[in-house]
C-alpha positions as CSV (number, residue, x, y, z in Angstrom):
1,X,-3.0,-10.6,-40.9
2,X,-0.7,-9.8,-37.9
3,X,1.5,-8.0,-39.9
4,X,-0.9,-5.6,-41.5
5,X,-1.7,-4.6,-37.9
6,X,0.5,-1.4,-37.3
7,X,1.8,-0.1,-33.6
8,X,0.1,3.5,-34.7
9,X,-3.1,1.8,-35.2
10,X,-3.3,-0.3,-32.1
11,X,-2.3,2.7,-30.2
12,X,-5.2,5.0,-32.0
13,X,-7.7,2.4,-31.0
14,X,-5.8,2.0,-27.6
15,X,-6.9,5.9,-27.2
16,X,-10.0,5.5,-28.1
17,X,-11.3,2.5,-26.0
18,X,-8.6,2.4,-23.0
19,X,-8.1,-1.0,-23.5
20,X,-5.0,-2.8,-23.2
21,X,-2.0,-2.9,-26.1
22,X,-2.6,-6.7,-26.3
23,X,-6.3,-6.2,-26.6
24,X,-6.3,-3.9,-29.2
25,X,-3.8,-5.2,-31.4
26,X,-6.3,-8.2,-31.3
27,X,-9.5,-7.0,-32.1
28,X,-7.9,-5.3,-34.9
29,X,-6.8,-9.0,-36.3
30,X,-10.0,-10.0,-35.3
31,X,-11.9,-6.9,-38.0
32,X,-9.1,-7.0,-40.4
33,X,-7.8,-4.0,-39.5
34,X,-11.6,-2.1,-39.3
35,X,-11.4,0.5,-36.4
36,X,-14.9,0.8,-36.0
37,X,-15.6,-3.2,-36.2
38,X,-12.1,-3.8,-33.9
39,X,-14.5,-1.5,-31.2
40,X,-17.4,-3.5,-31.3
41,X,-15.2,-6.5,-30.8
42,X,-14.4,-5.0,-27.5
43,X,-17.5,-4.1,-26.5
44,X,-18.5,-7.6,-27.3
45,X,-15.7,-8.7,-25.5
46,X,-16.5,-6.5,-22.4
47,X,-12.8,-4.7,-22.5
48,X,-13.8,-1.7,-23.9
49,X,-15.5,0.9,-21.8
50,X,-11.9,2.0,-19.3
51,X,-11.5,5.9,-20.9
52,X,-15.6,6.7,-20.1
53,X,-14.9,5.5,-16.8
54,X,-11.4,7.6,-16.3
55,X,-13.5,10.5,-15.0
56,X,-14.5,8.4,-12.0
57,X,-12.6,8.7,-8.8
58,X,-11.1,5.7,-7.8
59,X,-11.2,6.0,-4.0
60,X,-11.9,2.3,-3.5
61,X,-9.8,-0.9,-4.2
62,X,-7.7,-3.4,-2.5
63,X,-4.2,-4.0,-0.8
64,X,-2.7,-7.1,-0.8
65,X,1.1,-7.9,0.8
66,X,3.4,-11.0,0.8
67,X,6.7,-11.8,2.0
68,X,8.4,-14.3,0.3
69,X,11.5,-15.7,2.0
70,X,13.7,-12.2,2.7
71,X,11.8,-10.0,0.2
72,X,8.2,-8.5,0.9
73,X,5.5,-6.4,-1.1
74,X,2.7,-4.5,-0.5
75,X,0.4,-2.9,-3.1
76,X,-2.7,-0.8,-3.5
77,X,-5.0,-1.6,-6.2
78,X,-7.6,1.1,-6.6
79,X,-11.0,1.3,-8.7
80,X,-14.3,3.2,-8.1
81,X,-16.5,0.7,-5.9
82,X,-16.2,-1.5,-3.5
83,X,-18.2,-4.1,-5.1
84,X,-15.4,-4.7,-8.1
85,X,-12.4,-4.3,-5.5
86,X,-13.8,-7.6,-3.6
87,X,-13.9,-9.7,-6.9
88,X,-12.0,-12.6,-8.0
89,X,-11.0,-11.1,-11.2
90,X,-9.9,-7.9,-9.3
91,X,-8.1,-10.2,-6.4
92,X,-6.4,-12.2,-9.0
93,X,-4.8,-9.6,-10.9
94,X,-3.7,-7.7,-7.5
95,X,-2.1,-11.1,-6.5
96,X,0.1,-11.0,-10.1
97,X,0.9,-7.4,-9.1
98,X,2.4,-8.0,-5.7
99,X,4.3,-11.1,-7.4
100,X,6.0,-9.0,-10.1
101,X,7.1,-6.7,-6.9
102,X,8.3,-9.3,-5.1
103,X,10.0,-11.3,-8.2
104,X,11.4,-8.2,-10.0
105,X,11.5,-5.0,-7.7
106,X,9.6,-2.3,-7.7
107,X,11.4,0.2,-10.1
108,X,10.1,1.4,-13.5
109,X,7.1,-1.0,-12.4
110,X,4.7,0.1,-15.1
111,X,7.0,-1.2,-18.0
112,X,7.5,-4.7,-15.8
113,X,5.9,-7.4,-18.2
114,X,3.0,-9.3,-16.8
115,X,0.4,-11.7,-18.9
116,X,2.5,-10.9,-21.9
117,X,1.7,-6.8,-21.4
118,X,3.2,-4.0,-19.7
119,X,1.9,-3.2,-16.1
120,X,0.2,-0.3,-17.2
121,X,-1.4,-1.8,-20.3
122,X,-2.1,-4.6,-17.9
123,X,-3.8,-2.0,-15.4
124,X,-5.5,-0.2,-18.5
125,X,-7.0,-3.6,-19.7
126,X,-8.4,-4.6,-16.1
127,X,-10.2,-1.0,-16.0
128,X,-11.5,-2.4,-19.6
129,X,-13.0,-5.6,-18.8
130,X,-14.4,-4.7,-15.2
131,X,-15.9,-1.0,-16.7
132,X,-14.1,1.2,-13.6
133,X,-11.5,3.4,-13.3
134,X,-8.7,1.5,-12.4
135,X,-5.3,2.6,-11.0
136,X,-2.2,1.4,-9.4
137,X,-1.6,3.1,-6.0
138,X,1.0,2.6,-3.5
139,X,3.6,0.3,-4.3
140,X,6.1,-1.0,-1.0
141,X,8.9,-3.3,-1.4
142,X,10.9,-3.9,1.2
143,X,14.5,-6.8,1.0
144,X,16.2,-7.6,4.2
145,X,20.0,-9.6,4.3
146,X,19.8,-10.5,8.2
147,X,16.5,-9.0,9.3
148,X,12.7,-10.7,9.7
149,X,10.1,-9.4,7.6
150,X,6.7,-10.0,8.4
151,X,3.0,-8.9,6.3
152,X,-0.3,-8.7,7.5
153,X,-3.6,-7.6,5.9
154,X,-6.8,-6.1,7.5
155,X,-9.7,-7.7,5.7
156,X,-12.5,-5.9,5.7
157,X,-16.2,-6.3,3.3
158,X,-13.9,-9.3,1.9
159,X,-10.9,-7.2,0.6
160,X,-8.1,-6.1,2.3
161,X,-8.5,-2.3,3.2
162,X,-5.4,-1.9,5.3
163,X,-1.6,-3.8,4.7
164,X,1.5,-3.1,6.7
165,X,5.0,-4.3,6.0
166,X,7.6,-4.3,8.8
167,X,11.3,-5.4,9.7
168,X,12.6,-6.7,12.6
169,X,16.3,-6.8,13.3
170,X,19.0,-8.1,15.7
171,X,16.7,-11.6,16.1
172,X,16.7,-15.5,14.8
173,X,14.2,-15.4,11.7
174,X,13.9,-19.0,12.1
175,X,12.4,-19.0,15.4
176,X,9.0,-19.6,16.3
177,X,8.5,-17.0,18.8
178,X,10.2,-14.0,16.8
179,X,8.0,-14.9,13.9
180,X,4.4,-15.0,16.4
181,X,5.7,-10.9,18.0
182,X,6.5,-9.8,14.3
183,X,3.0,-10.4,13.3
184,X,1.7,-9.2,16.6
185,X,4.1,-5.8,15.8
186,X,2.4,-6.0,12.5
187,X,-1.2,-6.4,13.3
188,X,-0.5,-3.4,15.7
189,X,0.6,-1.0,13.0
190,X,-2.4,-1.7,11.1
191,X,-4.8,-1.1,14.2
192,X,-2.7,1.9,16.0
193,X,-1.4,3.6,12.4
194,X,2.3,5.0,14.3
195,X,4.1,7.5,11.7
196,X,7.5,6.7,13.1
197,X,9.0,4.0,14.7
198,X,11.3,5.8,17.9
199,X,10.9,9.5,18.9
200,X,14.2,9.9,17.3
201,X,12.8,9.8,14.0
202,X,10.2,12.5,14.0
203,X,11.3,15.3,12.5
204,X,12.7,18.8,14.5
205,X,10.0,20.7,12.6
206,X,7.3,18.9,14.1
207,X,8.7,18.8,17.6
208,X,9.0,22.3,17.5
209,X,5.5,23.0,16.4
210,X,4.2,21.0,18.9
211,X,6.0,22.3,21.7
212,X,4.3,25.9,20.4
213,X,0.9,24.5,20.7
214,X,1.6,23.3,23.8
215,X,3.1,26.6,25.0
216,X,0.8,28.4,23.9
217,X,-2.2,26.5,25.8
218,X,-0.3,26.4,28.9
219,X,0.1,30.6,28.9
220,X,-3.9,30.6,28.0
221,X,-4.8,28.6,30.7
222,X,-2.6,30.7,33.1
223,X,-0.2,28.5,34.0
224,X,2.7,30.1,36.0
225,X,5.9,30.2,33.2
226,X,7.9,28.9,35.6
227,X,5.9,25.5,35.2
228,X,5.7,25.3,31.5
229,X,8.6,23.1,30.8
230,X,7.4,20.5,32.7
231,X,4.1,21.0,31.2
232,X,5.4,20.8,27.9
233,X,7.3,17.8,28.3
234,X,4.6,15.7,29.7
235,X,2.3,16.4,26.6
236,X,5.0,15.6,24.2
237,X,5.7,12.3,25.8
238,X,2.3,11.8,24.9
239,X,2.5,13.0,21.3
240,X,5.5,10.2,21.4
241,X,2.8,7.6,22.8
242,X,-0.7,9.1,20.2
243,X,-2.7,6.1,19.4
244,X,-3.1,6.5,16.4
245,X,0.2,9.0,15.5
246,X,3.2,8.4,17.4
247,X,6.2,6.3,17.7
248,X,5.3,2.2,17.3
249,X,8.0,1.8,19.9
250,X,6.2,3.8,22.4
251,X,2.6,3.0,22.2
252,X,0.7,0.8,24.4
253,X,0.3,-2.7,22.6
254,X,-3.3,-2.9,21.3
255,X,-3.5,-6.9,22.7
256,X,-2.0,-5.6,26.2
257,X,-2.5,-2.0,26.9
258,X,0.0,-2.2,30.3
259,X,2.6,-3.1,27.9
260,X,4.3,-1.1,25.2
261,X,5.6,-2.3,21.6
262,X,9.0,-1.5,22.6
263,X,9.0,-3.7,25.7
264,X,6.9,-6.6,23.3
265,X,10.2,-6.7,20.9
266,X,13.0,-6.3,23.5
267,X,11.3,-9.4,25.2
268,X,12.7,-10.9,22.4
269,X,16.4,-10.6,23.9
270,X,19.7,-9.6,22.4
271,X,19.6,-6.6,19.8
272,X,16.2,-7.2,18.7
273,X,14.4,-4.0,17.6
274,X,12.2,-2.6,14.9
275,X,13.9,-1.7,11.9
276,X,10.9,-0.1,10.2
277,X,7.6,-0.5,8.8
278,X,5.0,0.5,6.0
279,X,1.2,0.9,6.2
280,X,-1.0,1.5,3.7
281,X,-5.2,2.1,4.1
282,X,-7.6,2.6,1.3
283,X,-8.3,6.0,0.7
284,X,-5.6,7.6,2.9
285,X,-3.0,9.4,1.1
């Protein structure tokens, strides 16, 4: 009977229900090749039921992140409430995602084959079976050849809302110590959300505008001219140290506010530095 299935078929029923290749090609075996029959044997089945749902924003879902010796992942799993996003079904499947990531990169990631499916089909037939409008979001991979990588995952109504990837550099990634400030660095990033990691890497078009605004509010508030450089320099050192905003490297260190990030890695010794990093929140573009 598997051979009187046709691809055109299991993609017309595909179209019509939203669930997955696999899915489809089954319940067509399963009715002899009767659309109508093949969906009722998803309904049944509780896979039909993704396309009426593909209205829905999906503005909830889940991040999970891993590293795995010198390769780590991070990925966003959206769907449409919070109640599916901290399920075991929905957990399970976001665990398989960040594995194919970490296992096989993150490029053409929807044709990656997972449970015998595509990645999308895979996503399509989740969205099937739980009812929601499901979607992949953000996908992060990072691989480092001399560099510690460290993941950490802000749990929050028993799913992980926020996950943040980061590199250190210049330090022994076998060492106890290294390992304990690169999750410190990491649990920062989640809590403080810096966009950069060293003044040096914000762009000149935002320096600029800033140093307008701040121009600008020194002349309303009739400051003499002659003291607006000054003024203007103070108040972008403190766009450099914005909690949250700012450079990682320059902001106070949410479990020791006299000390700074920067200072936190250099302790460190040697060359050690931050290399870069990734966060990721639910709901933030």
């Amino acid at each position: 009977m598997a051979d009187e299935i046709s691809a055109k078929d299991v993609a017309a029923l595909r179209k019509i229900t939203g669930a997955g290749m696999m899915d489809c090609k089954k319940a067509l075996q399963e009715t002899k090749g009767d659309v109508e029959l093949a969906k009722d044997w998803l309904r049944e089945k509780g896979i039909a039921g993704a396309a009426k749902q593909a209205g829905r924003e999906a503005n909830e879902g889940a991040i999970e992140g891993r590293v795995d010796g010198n390769v780590g992942a991070l990925v966003e799993l959206n769907c449409t409430t919070d109640f599916v996003a901290k399920g075991d079904v929905f957990k399970q499947a976001l665990a398989k995602l960040v594995e194919i990531v970490i296992e096989k990169g993150d490029a053409d990631l929807g044709a990656q084959q997972i449970d015998g499916v595509s990645v999308d089909d895979f996503v399509k037939g989740l969205a099937g079976s739980l009812g929601e409008n499901i979607q992949l979001g953000r996908v992060v991979r990072m691989e480092t050849t001399d560099g510690l990588l460290d993941a950490y995952k802000h749990v929050q109504n028993e799913r992980g809302v926020v996950g943040v990837l980061v590199e250190l550099g210049g330090v022994d990634a076998s060492n106890a110590q290294t390992r304990a400030v690169a999750h410190d660095v990491a649990l920062h990033i989640a809590s403080a959300a810096p966009r950069w990691v060293t003044r040096d890497e914000v762009p000149a078009g935002d320096v600029e505008r800033e140093r307008k605004i701040y121009e600008t509010q020194a002349r309303e508030e009739g400051k003499p001219e002659q003291a607006w450089p000054k003024i203007i320099d103070g108040k972008l050192n403190g766009f450099y140290k914005a909690n949250p905003g700012g450079a990682l490297v320059e902001q106070s260190f949410v479990k020791d506010q006299k000390s700074t990030v920067g200072a936190l890695v250099a302790g460190l010794g040697g060359d050690a530095a931050v290399r870069r990093f990734a966060r990721v929140k639910i709901g933030e573009e």
